[in-house]
PABA-998385 format. One record per residue (C-alpha): chain; residue number from 1; x, y, z; residue in one letter. Coordinates in nm, 3 decimals, m for minus. Each point is the difference from the previous one (the first is absolute). Layout:
<romar c="A" k="NUM" x="X" y="Y" z="Z" r="A"/>
...
***
This chain:
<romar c="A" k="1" x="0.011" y="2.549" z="1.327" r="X"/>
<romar c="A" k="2" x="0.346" y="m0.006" z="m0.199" r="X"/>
<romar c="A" k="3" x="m0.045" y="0.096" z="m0.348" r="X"/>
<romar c="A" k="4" x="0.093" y="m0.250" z="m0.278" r="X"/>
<romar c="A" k="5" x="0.351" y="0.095" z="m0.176" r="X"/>
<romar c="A" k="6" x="m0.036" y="m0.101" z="m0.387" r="X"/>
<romar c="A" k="7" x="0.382" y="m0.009" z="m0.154" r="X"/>
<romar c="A" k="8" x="0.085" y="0.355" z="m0.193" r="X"/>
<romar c="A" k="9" x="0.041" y="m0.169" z="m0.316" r="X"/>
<romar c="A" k="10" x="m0.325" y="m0.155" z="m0.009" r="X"/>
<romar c="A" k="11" x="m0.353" y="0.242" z="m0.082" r="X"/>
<romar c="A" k="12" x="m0.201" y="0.125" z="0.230" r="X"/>
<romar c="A" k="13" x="m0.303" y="m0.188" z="0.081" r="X"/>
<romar c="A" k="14" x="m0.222" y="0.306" z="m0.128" r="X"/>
<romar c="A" k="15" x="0.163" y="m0.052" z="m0.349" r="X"/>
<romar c="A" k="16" x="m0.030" y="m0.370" z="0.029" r="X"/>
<romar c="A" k="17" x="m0.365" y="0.047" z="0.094" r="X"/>
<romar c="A" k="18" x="m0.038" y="0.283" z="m0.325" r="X"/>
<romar c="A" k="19" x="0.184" y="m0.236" z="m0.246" r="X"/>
<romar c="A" k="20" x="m0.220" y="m0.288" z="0.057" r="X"/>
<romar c="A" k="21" x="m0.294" y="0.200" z="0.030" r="X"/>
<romar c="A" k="22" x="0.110" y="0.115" z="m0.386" r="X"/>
<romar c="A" k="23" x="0.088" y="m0.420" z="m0.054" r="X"/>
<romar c="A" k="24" x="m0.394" y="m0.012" z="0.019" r="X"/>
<romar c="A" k="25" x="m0.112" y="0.281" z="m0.221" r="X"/>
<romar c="A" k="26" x="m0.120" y="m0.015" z="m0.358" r="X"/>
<romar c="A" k="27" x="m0.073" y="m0.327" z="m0.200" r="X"/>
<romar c="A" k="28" x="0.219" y="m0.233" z="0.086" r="X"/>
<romar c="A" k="29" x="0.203" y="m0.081" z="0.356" r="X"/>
<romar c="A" k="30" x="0.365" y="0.086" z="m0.033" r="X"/>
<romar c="A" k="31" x="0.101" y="m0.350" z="0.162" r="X"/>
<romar c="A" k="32" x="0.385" y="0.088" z="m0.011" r="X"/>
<romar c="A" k="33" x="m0.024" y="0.323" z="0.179" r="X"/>
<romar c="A" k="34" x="m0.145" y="m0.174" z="0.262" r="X"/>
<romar c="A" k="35" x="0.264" y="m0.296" z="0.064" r="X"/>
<romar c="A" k="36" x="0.282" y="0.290" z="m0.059" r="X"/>
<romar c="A" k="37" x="m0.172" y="0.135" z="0.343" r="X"/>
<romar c="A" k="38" x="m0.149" y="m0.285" z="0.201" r="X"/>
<romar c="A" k="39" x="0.270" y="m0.220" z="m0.075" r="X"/>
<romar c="A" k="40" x="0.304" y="0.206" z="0.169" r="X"/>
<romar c="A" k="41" x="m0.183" y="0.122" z="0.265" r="X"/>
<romar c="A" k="42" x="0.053" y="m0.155" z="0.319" r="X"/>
<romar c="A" k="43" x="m0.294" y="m0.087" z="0.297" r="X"/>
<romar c="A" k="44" x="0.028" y="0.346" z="0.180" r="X"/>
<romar c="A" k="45" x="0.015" y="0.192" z="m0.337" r="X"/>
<romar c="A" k="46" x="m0.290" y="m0.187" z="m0.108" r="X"/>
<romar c="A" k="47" x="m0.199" y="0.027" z="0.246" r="X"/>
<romar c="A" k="48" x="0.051" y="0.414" z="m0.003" r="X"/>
<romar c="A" k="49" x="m0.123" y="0.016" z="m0.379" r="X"/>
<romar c="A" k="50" x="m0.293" y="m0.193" z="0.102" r="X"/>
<romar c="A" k="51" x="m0.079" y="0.272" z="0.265" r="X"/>
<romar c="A" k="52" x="0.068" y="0.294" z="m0.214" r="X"/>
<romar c="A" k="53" x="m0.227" y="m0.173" z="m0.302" r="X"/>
<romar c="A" k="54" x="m0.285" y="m0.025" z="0.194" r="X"/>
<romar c="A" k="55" x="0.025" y="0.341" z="0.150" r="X"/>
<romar c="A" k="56" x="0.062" y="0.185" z="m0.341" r="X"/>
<romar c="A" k="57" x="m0.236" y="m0.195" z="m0.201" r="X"/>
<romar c="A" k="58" x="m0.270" y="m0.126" z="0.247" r="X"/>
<romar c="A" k="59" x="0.017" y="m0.375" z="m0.090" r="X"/>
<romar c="A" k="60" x="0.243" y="m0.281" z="0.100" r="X"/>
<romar c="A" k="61" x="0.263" y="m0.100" z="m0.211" r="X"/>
<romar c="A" k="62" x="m0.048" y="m0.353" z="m0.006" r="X"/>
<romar c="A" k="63" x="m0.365" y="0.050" z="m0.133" r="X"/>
<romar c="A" k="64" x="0.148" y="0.168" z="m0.283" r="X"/>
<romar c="A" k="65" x="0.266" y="m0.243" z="m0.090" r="X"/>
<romar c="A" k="66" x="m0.351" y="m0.261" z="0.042" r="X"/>
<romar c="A" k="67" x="m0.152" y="0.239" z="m0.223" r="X"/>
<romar c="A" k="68" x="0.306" y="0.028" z="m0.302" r="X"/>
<romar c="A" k="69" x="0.196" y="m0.329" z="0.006" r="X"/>
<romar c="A" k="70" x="m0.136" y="m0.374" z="m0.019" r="X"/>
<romar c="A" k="71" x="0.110" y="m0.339" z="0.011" r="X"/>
<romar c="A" k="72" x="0.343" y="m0.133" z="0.151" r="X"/>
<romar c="A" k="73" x="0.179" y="0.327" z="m0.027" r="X"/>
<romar c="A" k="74" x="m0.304" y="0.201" z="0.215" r="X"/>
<romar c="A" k="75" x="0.049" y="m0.329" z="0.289" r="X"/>
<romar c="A" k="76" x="0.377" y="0.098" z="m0.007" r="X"/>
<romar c="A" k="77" x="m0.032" y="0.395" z="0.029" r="X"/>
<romar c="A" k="78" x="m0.271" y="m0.013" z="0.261" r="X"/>
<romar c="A" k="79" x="0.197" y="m0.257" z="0.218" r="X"/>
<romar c="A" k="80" x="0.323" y="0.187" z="m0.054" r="X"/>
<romar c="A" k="81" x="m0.220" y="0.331" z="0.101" r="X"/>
<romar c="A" k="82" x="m0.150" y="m0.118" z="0.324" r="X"/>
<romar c="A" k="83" x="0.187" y="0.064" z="0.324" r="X"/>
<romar c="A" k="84" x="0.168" y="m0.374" z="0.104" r="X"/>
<romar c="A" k="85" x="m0.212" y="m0.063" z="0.280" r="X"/>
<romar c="A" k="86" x="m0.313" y="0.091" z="m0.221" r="X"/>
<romar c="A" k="87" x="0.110" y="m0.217" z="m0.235" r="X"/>
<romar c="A" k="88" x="0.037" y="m0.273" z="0.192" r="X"/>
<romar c="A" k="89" x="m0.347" y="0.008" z="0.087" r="X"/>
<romar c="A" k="90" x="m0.115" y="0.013" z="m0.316" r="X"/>
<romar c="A" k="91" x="0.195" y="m0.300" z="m0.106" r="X"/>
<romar c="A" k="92" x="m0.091" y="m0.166" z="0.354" r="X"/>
<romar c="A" k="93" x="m0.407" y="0.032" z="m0.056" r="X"/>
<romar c="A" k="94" x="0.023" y="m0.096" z="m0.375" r="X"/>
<romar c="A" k="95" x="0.208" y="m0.333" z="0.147" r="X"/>
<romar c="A" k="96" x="m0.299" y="m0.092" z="0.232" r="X"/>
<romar c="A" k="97" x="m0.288" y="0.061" z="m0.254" r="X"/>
<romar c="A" k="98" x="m0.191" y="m0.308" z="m0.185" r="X"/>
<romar c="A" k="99" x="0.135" y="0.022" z="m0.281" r="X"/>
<romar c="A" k="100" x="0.340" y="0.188" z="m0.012" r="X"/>
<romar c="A" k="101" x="0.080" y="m0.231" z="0.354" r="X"/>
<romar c="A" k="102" x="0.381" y="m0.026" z="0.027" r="X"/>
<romar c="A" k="103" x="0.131" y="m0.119" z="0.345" r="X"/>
<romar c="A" k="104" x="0.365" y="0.040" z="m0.173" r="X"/>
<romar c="A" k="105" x="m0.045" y="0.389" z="m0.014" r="X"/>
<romar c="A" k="106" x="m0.137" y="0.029" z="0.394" r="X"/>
<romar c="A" k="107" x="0.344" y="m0.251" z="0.054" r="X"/>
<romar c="A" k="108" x="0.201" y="0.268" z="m0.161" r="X"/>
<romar c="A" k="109" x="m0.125" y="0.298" z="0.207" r="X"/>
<romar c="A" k="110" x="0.021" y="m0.197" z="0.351" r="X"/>
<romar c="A" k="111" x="0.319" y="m0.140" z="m0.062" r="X"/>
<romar c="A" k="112" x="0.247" y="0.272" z="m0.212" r="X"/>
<romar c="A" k="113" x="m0.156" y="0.308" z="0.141" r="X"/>
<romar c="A" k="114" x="0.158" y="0.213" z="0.362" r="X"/>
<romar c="A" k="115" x="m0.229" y="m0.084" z="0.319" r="X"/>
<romar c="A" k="116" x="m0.093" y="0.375" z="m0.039" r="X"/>
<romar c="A" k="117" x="m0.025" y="m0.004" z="m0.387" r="X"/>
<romar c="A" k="118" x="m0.243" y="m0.324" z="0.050" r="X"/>
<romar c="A" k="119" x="m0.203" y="0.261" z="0.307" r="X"/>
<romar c="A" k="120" x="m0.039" y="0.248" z="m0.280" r="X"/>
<romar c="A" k="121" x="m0.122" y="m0.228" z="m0.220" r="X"/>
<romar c="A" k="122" x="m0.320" y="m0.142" z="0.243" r="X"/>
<romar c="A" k="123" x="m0.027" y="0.393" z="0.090" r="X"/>
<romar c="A" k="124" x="m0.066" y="0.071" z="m0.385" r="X"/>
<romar c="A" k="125" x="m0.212" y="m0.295" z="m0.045" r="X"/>
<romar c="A" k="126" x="m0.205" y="0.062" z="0.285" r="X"/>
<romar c="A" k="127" x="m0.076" y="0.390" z="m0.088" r="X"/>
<romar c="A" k="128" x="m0.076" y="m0.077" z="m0.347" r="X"/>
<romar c="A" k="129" x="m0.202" y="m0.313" z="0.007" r="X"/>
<romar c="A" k="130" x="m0.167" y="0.046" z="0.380" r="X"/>
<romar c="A" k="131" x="0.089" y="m0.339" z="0.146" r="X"/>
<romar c="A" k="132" x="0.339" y="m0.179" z="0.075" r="X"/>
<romar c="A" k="133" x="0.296" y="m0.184" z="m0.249" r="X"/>
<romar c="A" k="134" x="m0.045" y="m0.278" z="0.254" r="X"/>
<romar c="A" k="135" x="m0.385" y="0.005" z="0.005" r="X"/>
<romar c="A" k="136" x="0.007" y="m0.090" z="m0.412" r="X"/>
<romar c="A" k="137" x="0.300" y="m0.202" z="0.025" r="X"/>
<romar c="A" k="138" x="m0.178" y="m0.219" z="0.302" r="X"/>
<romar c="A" k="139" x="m0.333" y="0.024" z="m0.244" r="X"/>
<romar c="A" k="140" x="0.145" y="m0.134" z="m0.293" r="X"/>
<romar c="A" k="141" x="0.231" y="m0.282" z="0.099" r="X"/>
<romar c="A" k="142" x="m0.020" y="m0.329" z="0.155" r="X"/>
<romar c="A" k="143" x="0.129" y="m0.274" z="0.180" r="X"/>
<romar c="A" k="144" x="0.440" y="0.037" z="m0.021" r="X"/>
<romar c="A" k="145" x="m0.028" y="0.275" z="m0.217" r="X"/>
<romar c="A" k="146" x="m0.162" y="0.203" z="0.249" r="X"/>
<romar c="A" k="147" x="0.218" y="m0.107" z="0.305" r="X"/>
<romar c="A" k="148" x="0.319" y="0.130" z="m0.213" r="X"/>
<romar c="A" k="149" x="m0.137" y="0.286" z="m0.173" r="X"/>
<romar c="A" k="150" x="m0.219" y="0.160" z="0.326" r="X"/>
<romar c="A" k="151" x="0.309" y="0.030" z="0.223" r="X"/>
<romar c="A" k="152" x="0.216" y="0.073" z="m0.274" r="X"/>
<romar c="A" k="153" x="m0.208" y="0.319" z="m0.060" r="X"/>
<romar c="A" k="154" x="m0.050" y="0.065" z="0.358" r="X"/>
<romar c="A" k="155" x="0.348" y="m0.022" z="0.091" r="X"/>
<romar c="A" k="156" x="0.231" y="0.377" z="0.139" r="X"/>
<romar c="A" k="157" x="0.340" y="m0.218" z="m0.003" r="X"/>
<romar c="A" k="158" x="0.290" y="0.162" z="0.209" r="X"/>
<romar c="A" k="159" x="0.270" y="0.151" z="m0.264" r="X"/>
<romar c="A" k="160" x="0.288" y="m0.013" z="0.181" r="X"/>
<romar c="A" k="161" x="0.343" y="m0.194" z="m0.113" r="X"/>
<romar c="A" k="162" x="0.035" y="m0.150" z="0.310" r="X"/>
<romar c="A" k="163" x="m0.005" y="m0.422" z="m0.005" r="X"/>
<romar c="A" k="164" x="m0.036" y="m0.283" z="0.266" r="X"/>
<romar c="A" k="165" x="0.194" y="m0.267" z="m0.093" r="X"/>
<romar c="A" k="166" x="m0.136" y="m0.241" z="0.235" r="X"/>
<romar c="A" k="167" x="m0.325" y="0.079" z="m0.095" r="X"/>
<romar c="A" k="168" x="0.144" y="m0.046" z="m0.322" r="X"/>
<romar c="A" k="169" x="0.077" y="m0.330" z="0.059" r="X"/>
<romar c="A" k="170" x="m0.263" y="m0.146" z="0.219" r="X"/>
<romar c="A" k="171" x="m0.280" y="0.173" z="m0.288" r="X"/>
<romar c="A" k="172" x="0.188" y="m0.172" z="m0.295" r="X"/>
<romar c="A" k="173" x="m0.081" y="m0.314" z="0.163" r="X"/>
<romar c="A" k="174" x="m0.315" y="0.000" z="0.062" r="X"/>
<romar c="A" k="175" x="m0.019" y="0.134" z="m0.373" r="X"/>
<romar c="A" k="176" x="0.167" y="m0.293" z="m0.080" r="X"/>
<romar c="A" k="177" x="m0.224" y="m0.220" z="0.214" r="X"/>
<romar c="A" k="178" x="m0.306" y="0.153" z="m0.137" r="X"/>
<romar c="A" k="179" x="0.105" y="m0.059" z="m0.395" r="X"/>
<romar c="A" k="180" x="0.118" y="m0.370" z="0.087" r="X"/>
<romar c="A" k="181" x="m0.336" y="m0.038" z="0.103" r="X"/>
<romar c="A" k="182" x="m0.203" y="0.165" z="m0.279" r="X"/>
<romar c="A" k="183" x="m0.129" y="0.220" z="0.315" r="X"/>
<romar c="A" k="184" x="0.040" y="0.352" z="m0.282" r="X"/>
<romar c="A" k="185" x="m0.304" y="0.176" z="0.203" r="X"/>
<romar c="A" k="186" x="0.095" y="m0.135" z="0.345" r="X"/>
<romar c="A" k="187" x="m0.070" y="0.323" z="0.198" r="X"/>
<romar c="A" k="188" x="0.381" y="m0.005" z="0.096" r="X"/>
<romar c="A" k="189" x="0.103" y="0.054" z="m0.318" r="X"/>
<romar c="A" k="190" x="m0.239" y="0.235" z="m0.148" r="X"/>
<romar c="A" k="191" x="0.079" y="0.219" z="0.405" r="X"/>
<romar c="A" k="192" x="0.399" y="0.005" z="m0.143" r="X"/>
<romar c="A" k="193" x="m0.063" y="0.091" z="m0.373" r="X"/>
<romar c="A" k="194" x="m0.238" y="0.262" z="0.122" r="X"/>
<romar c="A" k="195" x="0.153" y="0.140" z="0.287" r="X"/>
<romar c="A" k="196" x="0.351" y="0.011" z="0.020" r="X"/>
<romar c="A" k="197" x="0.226" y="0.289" z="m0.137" r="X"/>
<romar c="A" k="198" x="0.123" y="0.017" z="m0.356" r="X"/>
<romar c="A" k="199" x="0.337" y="m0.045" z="0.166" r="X"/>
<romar c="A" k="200" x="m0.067" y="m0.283" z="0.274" r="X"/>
<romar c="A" k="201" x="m0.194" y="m0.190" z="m0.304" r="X"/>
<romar c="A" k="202" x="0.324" y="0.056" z="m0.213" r="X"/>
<romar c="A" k="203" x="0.186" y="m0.171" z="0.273" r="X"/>
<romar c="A" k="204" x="m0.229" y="m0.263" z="0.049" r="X"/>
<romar c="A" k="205" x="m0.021" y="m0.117" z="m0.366" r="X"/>
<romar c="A" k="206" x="0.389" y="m0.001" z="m0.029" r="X"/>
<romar c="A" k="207" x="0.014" y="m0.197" z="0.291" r="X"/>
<romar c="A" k="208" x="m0.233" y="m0.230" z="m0.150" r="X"/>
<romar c="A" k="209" x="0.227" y="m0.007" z="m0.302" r="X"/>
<romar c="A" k="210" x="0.310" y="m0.087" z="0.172" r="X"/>
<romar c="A" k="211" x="m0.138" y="m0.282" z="0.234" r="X"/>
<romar c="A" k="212" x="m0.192" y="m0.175" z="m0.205" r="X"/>
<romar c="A" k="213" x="0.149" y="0.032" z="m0.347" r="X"/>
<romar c="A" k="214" x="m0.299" y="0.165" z="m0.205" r="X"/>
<romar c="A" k="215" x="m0.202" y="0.337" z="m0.033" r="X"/>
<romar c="A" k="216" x="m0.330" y="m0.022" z="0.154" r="X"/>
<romar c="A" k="217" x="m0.153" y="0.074" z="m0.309" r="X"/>
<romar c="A" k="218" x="0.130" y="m0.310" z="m0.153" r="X"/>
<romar c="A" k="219" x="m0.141" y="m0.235" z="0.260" r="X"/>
<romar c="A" k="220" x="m0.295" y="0.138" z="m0.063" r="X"/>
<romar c="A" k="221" x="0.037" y="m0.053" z="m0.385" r="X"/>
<romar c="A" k="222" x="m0.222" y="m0.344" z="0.073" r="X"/>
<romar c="A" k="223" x="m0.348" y="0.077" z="m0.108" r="X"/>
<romar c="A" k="224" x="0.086" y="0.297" z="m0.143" r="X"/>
<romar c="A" k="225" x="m0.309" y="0.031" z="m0.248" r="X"/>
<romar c="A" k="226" x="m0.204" y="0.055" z="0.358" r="X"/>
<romar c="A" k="227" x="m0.130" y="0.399" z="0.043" r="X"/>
<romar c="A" k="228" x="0.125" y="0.013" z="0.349" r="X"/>
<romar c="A" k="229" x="0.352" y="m0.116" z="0.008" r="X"/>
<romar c="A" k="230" x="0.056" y="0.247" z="m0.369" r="X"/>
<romar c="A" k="231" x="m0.134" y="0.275" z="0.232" r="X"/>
<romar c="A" k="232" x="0.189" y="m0.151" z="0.285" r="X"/>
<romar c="A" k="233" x="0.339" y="m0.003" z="m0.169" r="X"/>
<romar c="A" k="234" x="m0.080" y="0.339" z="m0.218" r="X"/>
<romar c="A" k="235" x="m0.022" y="0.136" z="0.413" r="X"/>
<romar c="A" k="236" x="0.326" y="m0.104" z="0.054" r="X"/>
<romar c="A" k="237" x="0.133" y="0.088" z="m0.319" r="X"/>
<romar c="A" k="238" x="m0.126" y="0.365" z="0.039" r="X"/>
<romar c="A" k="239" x="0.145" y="0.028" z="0.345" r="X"/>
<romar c="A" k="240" x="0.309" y="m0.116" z="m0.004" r="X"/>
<romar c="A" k="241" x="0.089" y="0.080" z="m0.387" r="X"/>
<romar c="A" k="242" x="m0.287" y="0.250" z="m0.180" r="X"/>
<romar c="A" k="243" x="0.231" y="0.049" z="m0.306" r="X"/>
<romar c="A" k="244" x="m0.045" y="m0.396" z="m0.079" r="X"/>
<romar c="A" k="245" x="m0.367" y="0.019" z="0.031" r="X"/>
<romar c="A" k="246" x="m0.026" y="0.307" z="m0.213" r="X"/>
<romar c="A" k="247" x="0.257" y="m0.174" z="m0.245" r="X"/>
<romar c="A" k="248" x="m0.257" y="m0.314" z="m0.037" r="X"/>
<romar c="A" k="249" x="m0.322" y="0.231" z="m0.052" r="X"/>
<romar c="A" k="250" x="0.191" y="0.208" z="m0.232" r="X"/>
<romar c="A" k="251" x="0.121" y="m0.320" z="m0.229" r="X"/>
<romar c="A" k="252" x="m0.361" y="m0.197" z="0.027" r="X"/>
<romar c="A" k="253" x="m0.130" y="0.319" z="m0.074" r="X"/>
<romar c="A" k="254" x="0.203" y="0.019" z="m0.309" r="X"/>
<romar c="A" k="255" x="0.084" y="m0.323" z="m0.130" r="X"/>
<romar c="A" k="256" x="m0.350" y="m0.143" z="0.007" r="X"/>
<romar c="A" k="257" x="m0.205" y="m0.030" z="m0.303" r="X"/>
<romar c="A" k="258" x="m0.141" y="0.354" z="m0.025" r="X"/>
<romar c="A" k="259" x="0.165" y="0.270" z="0.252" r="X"/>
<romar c="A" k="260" x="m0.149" y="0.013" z="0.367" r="X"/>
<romar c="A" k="261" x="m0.045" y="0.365" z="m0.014" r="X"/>
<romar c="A" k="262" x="m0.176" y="0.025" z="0.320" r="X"/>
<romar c="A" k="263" x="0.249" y="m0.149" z="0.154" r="X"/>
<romar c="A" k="264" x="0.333" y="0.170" z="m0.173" r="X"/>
<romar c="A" k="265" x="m0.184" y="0.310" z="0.074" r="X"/>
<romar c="A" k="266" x="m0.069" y="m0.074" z="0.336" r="X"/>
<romar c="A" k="267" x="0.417" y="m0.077" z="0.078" r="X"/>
<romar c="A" k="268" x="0.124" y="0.313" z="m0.214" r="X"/>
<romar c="A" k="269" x="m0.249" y="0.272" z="0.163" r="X"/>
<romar c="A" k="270" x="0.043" y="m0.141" z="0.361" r="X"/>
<romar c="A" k="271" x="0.368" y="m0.063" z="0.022" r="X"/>
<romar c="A" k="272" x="0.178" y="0.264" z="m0.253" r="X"/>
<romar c="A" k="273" x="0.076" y="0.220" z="0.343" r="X"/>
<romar c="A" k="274" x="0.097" y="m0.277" z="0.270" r="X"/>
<romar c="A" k="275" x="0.170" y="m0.277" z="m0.200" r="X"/>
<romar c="A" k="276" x="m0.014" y="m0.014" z="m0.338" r="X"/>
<romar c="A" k="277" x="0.357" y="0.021" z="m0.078" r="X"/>
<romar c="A" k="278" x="0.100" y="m0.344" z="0.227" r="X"/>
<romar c="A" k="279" x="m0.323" y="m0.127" z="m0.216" r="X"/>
<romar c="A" k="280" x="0.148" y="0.066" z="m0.310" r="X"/>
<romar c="A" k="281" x="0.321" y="m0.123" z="0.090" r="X"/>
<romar c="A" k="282" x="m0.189" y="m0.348" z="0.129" r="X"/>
<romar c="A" k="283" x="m0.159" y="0.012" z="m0.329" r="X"/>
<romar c="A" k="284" x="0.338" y="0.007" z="m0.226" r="X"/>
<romar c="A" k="285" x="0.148" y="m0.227" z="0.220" r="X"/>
<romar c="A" k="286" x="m0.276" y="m0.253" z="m0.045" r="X"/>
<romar c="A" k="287" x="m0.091" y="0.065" z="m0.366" r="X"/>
<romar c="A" k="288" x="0.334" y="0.147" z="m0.201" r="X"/>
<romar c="A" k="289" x="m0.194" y="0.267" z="m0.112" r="X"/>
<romar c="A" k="290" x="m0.086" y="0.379" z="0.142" r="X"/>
<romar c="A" k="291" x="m0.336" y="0.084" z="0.135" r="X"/>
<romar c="A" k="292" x="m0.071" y="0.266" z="m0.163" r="X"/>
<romar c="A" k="293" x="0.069" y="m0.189" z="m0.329" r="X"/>
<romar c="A" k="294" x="m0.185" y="m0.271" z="0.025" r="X"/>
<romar c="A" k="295" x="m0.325" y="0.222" z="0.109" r="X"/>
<romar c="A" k="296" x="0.062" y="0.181" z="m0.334" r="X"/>
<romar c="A" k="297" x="0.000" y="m0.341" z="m0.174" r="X"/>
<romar c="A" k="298" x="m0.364" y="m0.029" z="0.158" r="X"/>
<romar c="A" k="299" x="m0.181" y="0.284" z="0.004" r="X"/>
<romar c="A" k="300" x="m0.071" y="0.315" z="m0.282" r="X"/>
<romar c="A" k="301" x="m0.049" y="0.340" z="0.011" r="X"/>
<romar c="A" k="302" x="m0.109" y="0.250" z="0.310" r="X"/>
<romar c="A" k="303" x="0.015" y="m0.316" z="0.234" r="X"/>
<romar c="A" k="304" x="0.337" y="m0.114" z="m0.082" r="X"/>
<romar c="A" k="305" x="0.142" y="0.357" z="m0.004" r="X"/>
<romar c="A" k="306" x="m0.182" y="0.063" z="0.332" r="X"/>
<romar c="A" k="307" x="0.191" y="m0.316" z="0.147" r="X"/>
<romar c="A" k="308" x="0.322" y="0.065" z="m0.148" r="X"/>
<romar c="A" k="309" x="0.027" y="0.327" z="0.129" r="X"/>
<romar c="A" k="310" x="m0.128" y="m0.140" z="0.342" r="X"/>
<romar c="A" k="311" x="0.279" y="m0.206" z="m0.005" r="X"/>
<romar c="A" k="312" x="0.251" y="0.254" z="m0.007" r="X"/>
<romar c="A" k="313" x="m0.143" y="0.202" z="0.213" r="X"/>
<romar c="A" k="314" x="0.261" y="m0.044" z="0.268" r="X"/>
<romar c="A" k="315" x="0.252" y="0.087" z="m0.256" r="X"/>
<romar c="A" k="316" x="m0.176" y="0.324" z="m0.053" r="X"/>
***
């Protein structure tokens, strides 16, 4: 197996793994040591301290960061810590539990992740909690909910940039069929949204656009306080467009009455190394103000600085 390069100018993992092993010594956690590692450390690099922590101290990093930190700032350096796909599990069983249930969060990782990132996810889930992603997902939905959200998780959609226009055409109108009749979960629709490429879907929807004068998503505005078409049109948001979606979860999660950290932490640790710069462009655009300021405006201390320096983490 190839090794893993880490950049020259960056430590090597065996320091890494010594300097946080020293972040944890004595009476109190050194909290910025930490973030001055974690945080500009890619996937690959993070994943090598991990290895070399357990082997030179016997115990697994992340039950020593469980062990020093608390609160939201612990949520945001263990999610940051866990490989993608691990994470992703995590965030996938906590979405189908009682009382944590979020069928937004399982929308998210169908709809924004690669057909082979999504595989990795259901292999993670399966190896750490013994059954299948579409086992709980079937378990703990219902009725619409579960014939979007069961094939959306079950999906391995073809990645290719390659787009039939006349199946463009003809599948915009029976879109357009299916919405003029308030058919949202006719099995023809949900087979499109949950099949089709990234690319042919693109195509679709724009041909949608163009012949009938509106988005999808605003035809199916009507009703819109119902659970199924939000999760419908936060599907098609999140495949067509992910930056919007993680714009709106970002700005609810802010600009509500007491911050949504679950949620802004959830955005910032699983999109700060696939997207997070269009985000933050989405989110200037849409609210005349930068990201990163307006999470300092919401959050204090380890958290915020943890954030912050997640958010310019590409810039790194």
């Amino acid at each position: 197996m190839a090794s893993l390069k880490v950049p020259s100018n960056v430590p090597l993992p065996e320091e890494d793994a010594e300097q946080l092993h020293k972040a944890f010594q004595g009476w109190g956690t050194n909290e910025k040591l930490i973030i001055s590692i974690l945080a500009h450390r890619n996937s690959a690099q993070r994943s090598l301290i991990r290895s070399v922590y357990a082997a030179t101290y016997n115990e697994d990093l992340l039950k020593a960061l469980d062990k020093e930190l608390s609160s939201d700032f612990e949520r945001a350096v263990m999610l940051w810590t866990l490989d993608p796909s691990e994470r992703d599990a995590y965030l996938a069983k906590e979405s189908t539990k009682m009382f944590t249930k979020n069928n937004w969060v399982l929308v998210e990782i169908a709809c924004t992740r690669s057909a082979l990132d999504l595989f990795k996810v259901k292999q993670a889930y399966q190896a750490r909690y013994k059954k299948s992603l579409e086992e709980d997902v079937a378990q703990h939905t219902s009725g619409d909910i579960r014939k979007l959200l069961l094939p959306l998780v079950s999906t391995f959609r073809y990645e290719g940039d390659e787009v039939n226009m006349m199946l463009a055409r003809s599948e915009s109108k029976i879109l357009h069929e299916k919405v003029s009749d308030k058919a949202y979960s006719d099995d023809d629709f949900i087979r499109i949204l949950t099949t089709r490429s990234k690319a042919q879907l693109g195509a679709t929807l724009n041909h949608y656009n163009n012949e009938y004068g509106n988005a999808i998503n605003k035809n199916l505005k009507e009703g819109s306080d119902d659970e199924y078409l939000k999760l419908l049109r936060a599907a098609i948001t999140c495949l067509t467009y992910p930056e919007k979606h993680f714009e709106k979860v970002l700005r609810l999660a802010i600009n509500k009455m007491g911050t949504d950290e679950w949620g802004l932490t959830r955005v910032v640790t699983t999109r700060t190394e696939v997207d997070m710069e269009r985000i933050k462009e989405e989110y200037q655009r849409r609210n005349s103000i930068p990201l990163d300021r307006a999470i300092a405006k919401d959050t204090s201390g380890d958290y915020e600085d943890m954030l912050v320096a997640l958010l310019g983490h590409g810039d790194a």
